[in-house]
N, C-alpha and C positions, 0 to 999 in steps of 0.2 A: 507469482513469478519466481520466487525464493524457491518453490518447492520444487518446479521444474529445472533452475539454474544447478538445486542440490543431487537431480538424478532421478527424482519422483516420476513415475509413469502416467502423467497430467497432463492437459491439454492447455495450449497457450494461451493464460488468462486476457488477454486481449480480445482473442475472438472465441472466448470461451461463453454458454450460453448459461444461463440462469440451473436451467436443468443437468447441464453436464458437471457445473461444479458440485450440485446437491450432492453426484452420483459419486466425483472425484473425492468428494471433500474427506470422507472417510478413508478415503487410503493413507492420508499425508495429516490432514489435523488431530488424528489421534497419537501420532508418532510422537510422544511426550519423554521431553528428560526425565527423569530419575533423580531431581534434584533436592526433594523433601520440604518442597515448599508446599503450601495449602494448595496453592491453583498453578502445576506444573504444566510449561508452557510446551507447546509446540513445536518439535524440532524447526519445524520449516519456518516459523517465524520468528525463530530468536539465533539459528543458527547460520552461520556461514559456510558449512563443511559439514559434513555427516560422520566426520571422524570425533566420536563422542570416548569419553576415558571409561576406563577398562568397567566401572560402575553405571556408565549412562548416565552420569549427573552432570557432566559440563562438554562442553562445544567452545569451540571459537565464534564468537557472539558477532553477528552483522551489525550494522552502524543503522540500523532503522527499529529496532524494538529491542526495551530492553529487558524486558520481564513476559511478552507476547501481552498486555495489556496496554504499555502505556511507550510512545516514540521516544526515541531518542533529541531532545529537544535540540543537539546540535547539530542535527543531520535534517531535520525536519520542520523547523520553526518556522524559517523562512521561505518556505511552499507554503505554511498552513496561512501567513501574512500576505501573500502573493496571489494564492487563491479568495482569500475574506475582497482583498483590494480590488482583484479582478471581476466576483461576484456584486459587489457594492456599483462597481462600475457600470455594469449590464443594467442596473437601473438606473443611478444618478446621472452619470456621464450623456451628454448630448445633447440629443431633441427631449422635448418636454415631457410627451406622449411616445409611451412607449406598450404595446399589444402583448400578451401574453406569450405570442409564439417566438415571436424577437428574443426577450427577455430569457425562455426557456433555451435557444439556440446559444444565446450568450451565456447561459450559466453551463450547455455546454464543452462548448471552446472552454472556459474557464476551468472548469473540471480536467477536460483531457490531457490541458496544457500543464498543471499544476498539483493537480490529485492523482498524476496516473504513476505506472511504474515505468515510464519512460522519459527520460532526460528534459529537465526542462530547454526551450528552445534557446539558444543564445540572443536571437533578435529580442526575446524578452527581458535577457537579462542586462545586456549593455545599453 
């Protein structure tokens, strides 16, 4: 979603398909800072703006990845605690006996709601 917000020529990862990102993915994951670090990240994922300095080593850095390996833990925590809770739920929560397909539809709603690129819902959050 970063890489098309930043201008990338990519398809909306929503309804993007397994095969189309394969195809995409080489346009925009190799676009890499110049930052001289051992495992230089991604523009698309560590960036917020594609106006990179006059060397290509820095960006104005998005609030979700800080290095393209590892989240920003104060931007992201509380989705990764939201989804664990909601996933846990799909099975503990309710009836006793609960079928694999339930369970699978529940994890998910839990996922879309929680691990997606789009806003969590507010009914969940109040």
């Amino acid at each position: 979603a970063n890489a098309l917000h930043l201008g990338y020529n990519v398809s909306n990862p929503l309804v993007a398909s397994r095969k189309t990102f394969e195809v995409e993915g080489e346009k925009f994951l190799f676009d890499r800072l110049n930052d001289g670090g051992k495992f230089s990240p991604s523009i698309p994922m560590v960036c917020a703006t594609r106006q990179l300095t006059h060397d290509g080593g820095k960006c104005d850095r998005n609030i979700l990845w800080m290095d393209g390996m590892h989240v920003c833990p104060e931007t992201m925590t509380a989705r990764y605690g939201a989804s664990i809770a909601c996933l846990l739920g799909c099975v503990y929560n309710g009836e006793s006996e609960k079928n694999d397909d339930s369970i699978r539809e529940c994890e998910k709603e839990c996922n879309d709601q929680f691990m997606s690129v789009m806003p969590a819902d507010e009914a969940w959050i109040s």
